[in-house]
DSSP file (Angstrom, degrees, kcal/mol; ACC not computed):
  #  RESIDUE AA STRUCTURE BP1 BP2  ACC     N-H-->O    O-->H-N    N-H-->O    O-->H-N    TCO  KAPPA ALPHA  PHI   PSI    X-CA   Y-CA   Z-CA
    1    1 A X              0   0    0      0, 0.0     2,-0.4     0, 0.0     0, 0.0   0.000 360.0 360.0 360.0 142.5   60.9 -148.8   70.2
    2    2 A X        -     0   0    0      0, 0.0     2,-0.3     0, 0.0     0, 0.0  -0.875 360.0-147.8-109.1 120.7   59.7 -145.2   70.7
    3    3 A X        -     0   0    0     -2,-0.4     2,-0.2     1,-0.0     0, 0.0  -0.849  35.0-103.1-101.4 159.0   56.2 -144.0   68.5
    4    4 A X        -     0   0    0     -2,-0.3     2,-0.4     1,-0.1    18,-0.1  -0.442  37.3-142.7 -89.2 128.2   56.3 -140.1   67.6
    5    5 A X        -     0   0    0     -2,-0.2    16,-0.5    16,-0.0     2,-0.4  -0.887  18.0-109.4 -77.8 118.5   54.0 -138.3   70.0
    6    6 A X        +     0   0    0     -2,-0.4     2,-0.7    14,-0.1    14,-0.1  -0.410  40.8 172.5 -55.1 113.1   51.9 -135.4   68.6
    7    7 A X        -     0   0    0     12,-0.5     2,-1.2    -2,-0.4    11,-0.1  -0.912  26.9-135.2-127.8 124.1   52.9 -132.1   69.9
    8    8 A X        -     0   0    0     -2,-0.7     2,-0.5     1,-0.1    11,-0.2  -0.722  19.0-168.5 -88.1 101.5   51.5 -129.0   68.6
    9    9 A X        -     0   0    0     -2,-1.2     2,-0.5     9,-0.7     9,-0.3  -0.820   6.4-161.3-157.2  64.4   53.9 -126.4   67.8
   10   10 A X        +     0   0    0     -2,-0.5     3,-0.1     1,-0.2     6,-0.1  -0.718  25.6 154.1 -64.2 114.9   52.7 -122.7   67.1
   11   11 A X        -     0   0    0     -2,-0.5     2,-0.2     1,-0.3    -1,-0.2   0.766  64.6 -41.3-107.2 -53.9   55.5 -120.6   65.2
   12   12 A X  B >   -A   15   0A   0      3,-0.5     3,-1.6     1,-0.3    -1,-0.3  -0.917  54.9-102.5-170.7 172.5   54.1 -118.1   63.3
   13   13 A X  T 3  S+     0   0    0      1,-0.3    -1,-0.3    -2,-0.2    -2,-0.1   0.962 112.5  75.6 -71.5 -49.0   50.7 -117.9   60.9
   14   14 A X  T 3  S+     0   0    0     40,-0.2     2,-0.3    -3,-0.1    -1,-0.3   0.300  99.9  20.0 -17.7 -42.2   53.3 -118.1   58.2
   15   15 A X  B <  S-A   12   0A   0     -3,-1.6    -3,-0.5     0, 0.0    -4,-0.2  -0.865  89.7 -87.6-136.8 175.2   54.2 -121.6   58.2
   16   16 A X        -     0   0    0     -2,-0.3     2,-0.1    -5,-0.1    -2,-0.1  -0.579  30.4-113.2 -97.6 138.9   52.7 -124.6   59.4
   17   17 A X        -     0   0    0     -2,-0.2     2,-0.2    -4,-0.1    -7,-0.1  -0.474  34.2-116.7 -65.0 149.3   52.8 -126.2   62.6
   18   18 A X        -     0   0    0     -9,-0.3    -9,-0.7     1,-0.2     3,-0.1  -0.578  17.0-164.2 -79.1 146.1   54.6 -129.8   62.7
   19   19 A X  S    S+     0   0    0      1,-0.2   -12,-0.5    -2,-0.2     2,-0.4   0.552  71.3  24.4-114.6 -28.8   52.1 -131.7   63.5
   20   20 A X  S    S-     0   0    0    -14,-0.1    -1,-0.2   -16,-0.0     2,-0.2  -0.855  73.8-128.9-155.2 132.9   55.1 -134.9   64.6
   21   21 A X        -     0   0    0    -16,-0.5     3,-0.2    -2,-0.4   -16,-0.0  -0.376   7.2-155.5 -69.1 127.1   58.5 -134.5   65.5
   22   22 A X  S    S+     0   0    0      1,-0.2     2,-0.2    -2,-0.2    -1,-0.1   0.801  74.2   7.0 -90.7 -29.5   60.9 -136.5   63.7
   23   23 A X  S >> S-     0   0    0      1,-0.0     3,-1.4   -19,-0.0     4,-0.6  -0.645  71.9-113.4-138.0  89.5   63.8 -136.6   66.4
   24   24 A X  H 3> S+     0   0    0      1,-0.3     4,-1.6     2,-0.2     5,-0.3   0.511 114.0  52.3  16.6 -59.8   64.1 -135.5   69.8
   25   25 A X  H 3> S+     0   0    0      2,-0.2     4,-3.9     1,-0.1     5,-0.4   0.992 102.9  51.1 -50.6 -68.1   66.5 -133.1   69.0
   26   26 A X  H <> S+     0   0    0     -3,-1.4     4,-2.2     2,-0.2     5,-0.2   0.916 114.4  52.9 -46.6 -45.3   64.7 -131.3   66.3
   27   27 A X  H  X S+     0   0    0     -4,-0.6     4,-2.5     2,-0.2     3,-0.4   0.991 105.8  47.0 -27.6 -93.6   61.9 -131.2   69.0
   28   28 A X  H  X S+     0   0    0     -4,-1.6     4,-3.1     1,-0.2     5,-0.2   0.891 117.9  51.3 -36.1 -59.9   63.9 -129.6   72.2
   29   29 A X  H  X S+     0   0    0     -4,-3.9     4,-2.2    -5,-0.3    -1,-0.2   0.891 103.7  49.3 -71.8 -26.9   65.2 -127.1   69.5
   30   30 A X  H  < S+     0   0    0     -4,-2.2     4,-0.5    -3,-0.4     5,-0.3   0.945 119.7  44.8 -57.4 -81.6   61.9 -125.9   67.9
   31   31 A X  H  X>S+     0   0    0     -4,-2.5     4,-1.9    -5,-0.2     5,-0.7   0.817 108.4  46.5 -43.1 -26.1   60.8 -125.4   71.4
   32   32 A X  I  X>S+     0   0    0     -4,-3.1     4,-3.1    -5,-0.3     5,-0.5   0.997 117.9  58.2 -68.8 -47.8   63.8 -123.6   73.1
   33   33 A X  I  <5S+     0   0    0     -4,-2.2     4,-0.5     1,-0.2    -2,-0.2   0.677 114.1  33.3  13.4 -94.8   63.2 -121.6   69.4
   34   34 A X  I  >5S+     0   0    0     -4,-0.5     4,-3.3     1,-0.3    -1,-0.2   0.637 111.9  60.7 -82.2 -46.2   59.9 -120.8   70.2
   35   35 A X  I  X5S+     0   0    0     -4,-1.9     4,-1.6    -5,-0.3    -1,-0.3   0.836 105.6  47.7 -30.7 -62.6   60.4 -120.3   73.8
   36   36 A X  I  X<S+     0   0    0     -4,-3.1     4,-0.6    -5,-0.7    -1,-0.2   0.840 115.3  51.3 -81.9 -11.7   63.1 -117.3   73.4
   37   37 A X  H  ><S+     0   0    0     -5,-0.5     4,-1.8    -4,-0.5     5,-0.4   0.739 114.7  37.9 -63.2 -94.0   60.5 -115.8   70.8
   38   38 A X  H  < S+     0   0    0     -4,-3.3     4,-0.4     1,-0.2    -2,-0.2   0.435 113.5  57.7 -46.0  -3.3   57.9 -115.9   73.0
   39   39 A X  H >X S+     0   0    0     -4,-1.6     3,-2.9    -5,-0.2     4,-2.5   0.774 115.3  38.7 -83.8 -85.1   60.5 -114.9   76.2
   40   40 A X  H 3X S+     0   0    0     -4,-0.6     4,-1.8     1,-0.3     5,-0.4   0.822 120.6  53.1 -51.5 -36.1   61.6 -111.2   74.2
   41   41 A X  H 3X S+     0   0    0     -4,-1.8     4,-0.5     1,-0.2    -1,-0.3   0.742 110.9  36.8-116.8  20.4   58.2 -111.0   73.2
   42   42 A X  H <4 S+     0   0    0     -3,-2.9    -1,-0.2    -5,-0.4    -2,-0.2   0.618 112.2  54.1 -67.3 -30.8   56.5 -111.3   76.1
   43   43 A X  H  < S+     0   0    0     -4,-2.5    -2,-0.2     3,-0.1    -3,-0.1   0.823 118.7  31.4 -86.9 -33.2   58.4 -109.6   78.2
   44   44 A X  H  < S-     0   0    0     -4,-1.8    -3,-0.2    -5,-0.3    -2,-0.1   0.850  95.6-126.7-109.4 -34.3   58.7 -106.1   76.1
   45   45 A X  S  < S+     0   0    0     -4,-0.5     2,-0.5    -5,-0.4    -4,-0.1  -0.390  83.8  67.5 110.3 -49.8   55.2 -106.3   74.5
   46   46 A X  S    S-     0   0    0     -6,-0.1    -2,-0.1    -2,-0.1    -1,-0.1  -0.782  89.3 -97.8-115.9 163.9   56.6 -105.9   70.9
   47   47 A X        -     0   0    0     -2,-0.5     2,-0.3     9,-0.2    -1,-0.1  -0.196  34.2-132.4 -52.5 155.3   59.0 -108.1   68.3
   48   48 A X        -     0   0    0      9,-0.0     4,-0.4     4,-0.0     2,-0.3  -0.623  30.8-112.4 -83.2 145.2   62.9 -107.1   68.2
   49   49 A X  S    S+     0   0    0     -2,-0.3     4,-0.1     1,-0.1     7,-0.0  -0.740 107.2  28.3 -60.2 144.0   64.0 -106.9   64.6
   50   50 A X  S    S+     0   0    0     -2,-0.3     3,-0.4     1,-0.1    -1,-0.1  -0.089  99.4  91.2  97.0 -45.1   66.3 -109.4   63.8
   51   51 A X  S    S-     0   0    0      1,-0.3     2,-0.2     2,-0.1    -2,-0.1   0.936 109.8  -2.7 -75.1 -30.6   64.7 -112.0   66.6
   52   52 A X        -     0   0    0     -4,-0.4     3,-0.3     3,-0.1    -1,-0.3  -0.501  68.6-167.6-174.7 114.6   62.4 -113.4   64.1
   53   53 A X  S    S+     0   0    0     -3,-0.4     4,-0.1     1,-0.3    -1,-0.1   0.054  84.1  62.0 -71.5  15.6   62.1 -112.2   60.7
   54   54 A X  S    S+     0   0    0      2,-0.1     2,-0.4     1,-0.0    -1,-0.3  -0.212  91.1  89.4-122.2  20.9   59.3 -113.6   59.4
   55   55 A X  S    S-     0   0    0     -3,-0.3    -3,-0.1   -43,-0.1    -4,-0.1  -0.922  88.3 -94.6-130.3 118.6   57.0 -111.5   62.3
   56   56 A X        -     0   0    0     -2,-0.4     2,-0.8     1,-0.1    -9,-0.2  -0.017  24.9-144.9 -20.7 109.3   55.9 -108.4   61.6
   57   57 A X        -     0   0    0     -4,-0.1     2,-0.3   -11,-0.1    -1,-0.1  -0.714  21.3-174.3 -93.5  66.0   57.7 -105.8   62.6
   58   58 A X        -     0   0    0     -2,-0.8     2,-0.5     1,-0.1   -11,-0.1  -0.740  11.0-154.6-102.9 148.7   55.1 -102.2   63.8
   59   59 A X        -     0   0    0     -2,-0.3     2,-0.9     0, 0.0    -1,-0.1  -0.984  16.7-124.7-110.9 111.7   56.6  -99.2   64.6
   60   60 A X        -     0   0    0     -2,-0.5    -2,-0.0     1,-0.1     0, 0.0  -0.580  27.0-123.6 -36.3  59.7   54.8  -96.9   66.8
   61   61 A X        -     0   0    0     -2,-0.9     2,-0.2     1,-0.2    -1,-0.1   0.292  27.1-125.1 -68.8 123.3   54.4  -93.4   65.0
   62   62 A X        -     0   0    0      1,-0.1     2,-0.2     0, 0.0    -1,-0.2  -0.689  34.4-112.4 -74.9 130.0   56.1  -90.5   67.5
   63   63 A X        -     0   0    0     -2,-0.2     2,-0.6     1,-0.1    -1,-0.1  -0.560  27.9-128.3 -78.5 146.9   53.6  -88.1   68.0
   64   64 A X        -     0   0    0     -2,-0.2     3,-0.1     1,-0.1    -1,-0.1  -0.768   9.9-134.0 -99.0 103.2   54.2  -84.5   66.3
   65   65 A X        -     0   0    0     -2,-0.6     2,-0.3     1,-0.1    -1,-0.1  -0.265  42.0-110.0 -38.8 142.5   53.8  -81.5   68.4
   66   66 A X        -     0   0    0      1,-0.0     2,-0.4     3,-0.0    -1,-0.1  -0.628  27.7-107.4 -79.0 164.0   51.6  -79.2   65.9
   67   67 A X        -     0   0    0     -2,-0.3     2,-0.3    -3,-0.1    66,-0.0  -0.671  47.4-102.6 -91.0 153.5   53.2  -76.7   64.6
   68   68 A X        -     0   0    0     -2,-0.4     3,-0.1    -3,-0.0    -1,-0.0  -0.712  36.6 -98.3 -96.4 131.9   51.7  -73.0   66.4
   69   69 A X        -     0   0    0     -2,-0.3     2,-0.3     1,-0.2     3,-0.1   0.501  44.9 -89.4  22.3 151.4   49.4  -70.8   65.0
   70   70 A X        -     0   0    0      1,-0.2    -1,-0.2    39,-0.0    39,-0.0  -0.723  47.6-111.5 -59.8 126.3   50.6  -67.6   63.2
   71   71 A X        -     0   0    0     -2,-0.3     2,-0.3    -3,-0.1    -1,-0.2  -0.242  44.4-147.5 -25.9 142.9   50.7  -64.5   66.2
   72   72 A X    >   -     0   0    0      1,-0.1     3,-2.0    -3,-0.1    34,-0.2  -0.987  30.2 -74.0-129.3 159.5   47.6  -62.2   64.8
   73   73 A X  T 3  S+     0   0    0      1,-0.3     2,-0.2    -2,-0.3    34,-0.1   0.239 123.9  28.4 -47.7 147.1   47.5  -58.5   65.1
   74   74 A X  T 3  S+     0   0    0      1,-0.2    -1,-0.3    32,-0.2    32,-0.2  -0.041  85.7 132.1  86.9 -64.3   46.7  -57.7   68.8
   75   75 A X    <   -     0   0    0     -3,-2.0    31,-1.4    -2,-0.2    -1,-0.2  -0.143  45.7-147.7 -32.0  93.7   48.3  -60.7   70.2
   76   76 A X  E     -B  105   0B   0     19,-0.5    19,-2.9    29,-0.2     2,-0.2  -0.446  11.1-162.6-110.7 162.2   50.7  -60.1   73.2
   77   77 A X  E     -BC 104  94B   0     27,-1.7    26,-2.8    17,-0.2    27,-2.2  -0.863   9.2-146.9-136.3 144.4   53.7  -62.2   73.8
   78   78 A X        +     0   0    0     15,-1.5     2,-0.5    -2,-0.2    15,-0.2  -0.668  56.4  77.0-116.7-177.8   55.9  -62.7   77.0
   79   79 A X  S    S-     0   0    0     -2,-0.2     2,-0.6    13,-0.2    13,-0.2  -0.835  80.0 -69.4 129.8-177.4   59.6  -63.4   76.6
   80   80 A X        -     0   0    0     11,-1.2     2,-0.6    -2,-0.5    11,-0.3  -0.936  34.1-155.6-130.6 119.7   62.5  -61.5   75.7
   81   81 A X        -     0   0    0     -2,-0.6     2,-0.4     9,-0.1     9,-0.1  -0.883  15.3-137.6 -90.7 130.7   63.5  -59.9   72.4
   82   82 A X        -     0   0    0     -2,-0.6     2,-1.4     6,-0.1    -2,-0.0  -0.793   3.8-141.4 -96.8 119.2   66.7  -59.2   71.6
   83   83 A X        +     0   0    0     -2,-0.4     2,-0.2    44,-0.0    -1,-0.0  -0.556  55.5 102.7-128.0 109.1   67.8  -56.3   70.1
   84   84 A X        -     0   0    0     -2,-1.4    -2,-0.1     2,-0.2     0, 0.0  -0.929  69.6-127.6-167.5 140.5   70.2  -56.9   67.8
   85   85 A X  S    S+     0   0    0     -2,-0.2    31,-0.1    31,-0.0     3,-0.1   0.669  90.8  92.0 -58.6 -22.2   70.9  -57.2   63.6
   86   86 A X  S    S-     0   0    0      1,-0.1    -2,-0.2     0, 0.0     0, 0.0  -0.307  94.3-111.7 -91.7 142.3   72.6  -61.0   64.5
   87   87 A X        +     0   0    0     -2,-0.0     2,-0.3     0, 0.0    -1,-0.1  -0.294  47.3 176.0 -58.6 165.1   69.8  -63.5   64.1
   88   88 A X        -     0   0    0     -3,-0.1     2,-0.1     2,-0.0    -6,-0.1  -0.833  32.2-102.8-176.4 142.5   69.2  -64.8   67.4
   89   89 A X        -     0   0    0     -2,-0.3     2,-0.4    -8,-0.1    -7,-0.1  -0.492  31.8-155.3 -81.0 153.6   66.4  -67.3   68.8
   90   90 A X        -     0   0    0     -2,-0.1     2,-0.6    -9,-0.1    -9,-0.1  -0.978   8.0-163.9-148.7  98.2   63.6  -65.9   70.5
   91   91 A X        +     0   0    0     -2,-0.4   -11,-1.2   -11,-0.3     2,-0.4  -0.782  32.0 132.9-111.6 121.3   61.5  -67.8   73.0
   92   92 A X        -     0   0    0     -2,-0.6     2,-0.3   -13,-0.2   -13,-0.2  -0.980  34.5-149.0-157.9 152.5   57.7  -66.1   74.0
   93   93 A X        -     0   0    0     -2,-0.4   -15,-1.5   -15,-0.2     2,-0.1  -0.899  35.7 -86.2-124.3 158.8   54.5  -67.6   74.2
   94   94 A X  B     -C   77   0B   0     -2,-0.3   -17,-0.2   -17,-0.2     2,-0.2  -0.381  53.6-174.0 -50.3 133.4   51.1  -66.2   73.5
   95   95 A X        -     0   0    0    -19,-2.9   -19,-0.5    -2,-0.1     2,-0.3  -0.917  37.0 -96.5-132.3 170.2   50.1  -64.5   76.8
   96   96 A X        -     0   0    0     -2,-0.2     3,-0.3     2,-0.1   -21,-0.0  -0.806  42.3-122.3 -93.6 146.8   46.5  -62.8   77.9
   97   97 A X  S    S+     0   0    0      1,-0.3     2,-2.0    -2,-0.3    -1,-0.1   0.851 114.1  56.2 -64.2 -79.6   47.3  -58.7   77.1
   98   98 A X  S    S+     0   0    0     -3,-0.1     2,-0.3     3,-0.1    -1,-0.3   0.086  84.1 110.0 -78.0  29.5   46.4  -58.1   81.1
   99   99 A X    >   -     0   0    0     -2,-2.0     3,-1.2    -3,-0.3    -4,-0.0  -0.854  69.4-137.0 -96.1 141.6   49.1  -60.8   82.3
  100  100 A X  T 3  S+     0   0    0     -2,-0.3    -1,-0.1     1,-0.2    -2,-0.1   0.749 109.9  59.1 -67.8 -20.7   52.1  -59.3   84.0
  101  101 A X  T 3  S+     0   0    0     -3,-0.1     2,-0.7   -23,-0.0    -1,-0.2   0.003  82.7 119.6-100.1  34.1   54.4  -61.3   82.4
  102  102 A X    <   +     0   0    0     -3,-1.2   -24,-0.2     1,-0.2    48,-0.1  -0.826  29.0 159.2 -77.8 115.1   52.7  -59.4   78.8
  103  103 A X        +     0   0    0    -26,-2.8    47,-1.7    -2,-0.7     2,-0.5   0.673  49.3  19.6-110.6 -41.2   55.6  -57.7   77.3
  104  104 A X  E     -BD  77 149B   0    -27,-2.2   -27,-1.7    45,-0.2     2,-0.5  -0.856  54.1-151.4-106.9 144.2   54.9  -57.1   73.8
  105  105 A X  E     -B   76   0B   0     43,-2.8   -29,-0.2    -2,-0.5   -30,-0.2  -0.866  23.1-121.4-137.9 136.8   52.1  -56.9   71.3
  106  106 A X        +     0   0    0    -31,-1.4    41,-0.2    -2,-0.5   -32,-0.2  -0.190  28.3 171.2 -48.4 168.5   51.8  -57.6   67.3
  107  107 A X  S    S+     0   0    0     39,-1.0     2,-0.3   -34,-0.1    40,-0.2  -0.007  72.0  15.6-140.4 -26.4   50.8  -54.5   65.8
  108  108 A X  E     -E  146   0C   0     38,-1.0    38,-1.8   -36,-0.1     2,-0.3  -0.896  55.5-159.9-172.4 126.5   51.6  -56.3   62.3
  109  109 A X  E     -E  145   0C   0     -2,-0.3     2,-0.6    36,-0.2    36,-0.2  -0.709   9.3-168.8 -88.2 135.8   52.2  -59.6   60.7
  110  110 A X  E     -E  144   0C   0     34,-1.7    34,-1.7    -2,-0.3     3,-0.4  -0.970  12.1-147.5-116.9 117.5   53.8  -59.8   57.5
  111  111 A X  E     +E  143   0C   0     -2,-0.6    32,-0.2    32,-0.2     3,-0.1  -0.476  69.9  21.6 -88.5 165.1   53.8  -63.3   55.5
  112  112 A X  S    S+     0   0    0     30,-1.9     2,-0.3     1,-0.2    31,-0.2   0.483  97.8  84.7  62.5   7.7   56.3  -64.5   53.5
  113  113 A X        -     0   0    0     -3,-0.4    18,-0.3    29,-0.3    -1,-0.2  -0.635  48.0-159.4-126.2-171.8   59.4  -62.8   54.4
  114  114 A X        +     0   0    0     -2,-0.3     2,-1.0    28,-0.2    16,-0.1   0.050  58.0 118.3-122.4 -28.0   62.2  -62.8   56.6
  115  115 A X    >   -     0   0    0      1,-0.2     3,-1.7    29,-0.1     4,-0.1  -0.543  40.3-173.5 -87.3 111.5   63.1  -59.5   56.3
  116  116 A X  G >  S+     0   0    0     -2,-1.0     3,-2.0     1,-0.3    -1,-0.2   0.737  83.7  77.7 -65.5 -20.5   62.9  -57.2   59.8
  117  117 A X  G >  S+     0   0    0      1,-0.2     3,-3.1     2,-0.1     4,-0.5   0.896  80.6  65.0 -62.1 -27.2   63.6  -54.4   57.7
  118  118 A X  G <  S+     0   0    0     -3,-1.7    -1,-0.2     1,-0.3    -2,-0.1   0.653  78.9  79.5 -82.2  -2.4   60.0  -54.4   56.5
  119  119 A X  G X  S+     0   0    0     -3,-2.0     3,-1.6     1,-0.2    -1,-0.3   0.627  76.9  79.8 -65.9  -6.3   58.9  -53.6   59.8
  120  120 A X  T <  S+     0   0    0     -3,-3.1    -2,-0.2     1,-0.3    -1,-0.2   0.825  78.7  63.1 -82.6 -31.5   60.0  -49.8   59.0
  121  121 A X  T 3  S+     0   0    0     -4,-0.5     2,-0.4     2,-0.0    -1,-0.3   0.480  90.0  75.7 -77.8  17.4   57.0  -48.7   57.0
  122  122 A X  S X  S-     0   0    0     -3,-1.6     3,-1.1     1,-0.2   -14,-0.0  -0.994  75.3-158.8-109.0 116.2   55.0  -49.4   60.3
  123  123 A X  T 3  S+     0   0    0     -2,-0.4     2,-0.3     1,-0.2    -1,-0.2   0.928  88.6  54.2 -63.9 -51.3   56.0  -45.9   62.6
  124  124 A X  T 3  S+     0   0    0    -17,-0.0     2,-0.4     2,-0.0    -1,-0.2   0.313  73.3 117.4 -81.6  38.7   55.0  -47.7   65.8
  125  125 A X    <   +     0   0    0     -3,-1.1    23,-0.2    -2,-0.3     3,-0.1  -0.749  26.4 159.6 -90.1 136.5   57.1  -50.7   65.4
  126  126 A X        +     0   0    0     21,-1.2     2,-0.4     1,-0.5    -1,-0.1   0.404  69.7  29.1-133.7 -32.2   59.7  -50.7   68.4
  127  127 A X  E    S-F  147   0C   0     20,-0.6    20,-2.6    -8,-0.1    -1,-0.5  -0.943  70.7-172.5-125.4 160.1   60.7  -54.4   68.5
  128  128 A X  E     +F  146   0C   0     -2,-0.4    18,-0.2    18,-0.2     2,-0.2  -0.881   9.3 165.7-130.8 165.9   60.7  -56.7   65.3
  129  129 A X  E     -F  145   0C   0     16,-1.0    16,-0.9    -2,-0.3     2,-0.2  -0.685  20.1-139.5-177.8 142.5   61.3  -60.4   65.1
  130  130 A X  E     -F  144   0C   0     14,-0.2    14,-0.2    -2,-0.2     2,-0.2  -0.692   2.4-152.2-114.2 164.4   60.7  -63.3   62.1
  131  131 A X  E     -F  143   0C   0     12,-0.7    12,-1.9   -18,-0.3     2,-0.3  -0.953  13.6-179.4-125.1 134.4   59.4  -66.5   62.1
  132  132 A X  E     -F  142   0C   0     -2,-0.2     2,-0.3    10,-0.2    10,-0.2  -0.982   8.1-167.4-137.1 163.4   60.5  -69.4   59.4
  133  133 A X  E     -F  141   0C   0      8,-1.2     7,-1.8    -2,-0.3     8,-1.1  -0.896  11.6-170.2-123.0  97.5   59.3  -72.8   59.2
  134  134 A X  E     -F  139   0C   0     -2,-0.3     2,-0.4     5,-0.3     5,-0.2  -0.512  18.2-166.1 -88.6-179.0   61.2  -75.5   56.8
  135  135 A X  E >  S-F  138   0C   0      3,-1.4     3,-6.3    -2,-0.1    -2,-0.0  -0.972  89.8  -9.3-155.3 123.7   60.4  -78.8   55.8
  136  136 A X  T 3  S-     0   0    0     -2,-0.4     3,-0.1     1,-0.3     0, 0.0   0.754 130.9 -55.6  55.4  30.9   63.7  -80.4   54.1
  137  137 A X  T 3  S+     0   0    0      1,-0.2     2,-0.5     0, 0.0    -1,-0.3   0.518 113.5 120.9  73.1  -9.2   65.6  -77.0   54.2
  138  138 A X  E <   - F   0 135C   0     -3,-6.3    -3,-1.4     2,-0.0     2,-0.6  -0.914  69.9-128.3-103.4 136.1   62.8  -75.5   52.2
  139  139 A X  E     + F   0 134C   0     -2,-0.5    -5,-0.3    -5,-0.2     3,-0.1  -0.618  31.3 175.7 -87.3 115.8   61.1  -72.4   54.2
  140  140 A X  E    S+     0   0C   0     -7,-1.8     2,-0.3    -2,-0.6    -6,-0.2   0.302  70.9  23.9 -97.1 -11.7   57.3  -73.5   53.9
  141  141 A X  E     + F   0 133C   0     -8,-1.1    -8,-1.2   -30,-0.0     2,-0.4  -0.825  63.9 178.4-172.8 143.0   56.4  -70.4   56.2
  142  142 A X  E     + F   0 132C   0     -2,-0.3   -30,-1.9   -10,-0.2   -29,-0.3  -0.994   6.0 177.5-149.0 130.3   57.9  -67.0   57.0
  143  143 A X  E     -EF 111 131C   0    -12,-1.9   -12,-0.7    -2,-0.4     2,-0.4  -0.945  18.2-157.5-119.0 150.5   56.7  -64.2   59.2
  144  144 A X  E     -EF 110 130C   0    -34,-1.7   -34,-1.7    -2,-0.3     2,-0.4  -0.904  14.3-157.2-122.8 156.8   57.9  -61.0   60.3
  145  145 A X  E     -EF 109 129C   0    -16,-0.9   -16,-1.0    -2,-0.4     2,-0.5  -0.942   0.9-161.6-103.1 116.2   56.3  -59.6   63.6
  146  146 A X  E     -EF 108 128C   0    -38,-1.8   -38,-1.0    -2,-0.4   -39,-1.0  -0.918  26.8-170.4-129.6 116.8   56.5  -55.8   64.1
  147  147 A X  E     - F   0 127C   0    -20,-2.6   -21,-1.2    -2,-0.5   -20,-0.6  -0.263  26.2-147.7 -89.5 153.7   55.9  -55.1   68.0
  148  148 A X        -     0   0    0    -23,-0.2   -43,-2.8   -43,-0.1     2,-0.1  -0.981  32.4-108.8-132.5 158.1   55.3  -52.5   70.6
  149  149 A X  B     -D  104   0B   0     -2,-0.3     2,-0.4   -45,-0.2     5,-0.3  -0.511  20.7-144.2 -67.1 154.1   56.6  -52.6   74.2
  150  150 A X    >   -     0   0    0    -47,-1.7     3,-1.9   -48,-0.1     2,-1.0  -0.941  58.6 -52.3-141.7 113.8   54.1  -53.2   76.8
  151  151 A X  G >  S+     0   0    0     -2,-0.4     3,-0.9     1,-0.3   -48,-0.1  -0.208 133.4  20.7  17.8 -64.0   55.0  -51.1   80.2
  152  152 A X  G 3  S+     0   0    0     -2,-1.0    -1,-0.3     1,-0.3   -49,-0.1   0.845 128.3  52.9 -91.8 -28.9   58.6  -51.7   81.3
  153  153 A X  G <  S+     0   0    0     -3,-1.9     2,-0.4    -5,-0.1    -1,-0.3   0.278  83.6 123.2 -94.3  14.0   59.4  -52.8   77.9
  154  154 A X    <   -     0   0    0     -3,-0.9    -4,-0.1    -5,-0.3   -50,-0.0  -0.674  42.3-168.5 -54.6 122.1   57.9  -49.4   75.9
  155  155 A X              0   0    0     -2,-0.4    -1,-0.1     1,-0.1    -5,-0.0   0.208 360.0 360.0 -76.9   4.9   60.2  -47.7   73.9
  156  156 A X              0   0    0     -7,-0.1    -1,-0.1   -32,-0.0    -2,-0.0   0.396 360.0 360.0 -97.5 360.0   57.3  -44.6   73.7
């Protein structure tokens, strides 16, 4: 006759450890249990969902680019504009005015629109271009940009 040995069994703070094994079996399987826990989460650093639901589960928050700055008047931009009525995406970054790769510079911001037409009541607007921001499909910020060309790209 076999007496029950004390084996201390950490599972999760949640429940209590067995403090004595009632069968051999029941034993071997708590550990292999614990064992393939402690395998997946050792090995990756955080819990699987699904591998044991009763352990907290944190999800690592993807960090968020901020969103850039409004252009302000004065502000020259390298890039290519497109000139044409069809929307079309428009990639420039902020550049220092005395950069070669300067091609344009705001002359005027507008907020809250979309509309390039409103660039016409400025007489030296030569390129135009808007900006919109949404959050669910609703436009949370809208710019228009009213340009001039900058040496090879002047229209003057």
């Amino acid at each position: 006759m076999t007496t029950p040995q004390e084996t201390p069994v950490l599972l999760t703070p949640r429940r209590a450890a067995p403090r004595k094994a009632k069968s051999p079996g029941r034993l071997v399987g708590l550990l292999v249990a614990c064992g393939a826990v402690g395998a997946i989460i050792g090995s990756s650093g955080t819990a699987i969902a699904g591998t044991a639901p009763d352990l907290p589960v944190v999800e690592t928050p993807t960090p968020v680019a901020p969103e850039p700055l409004p252009y302000e008047k004065g502000t020259c931009l390298n890039g290519t504009i497109p000139d044409t009525p069809t929307p079309t995406p428009v990639y420039n970054e902020e550049v220092p005015c005395s950069a070669p790769d300067a091609h344009y510079r705001v002359i005027q911001r507008i907020p809250n629109t979309t509309e390039l037409d409103r660039c016409n009541a400025n007489p030296k607007t030569e390129y135009r271009f808007s900006y919109s921001r949404t959050v669910a499909g609703v436009p949370v910020e809208q710019y228009v940009y009213c340009l001039i060309g900058l040496g090879s790209h002047s229209r003057s």
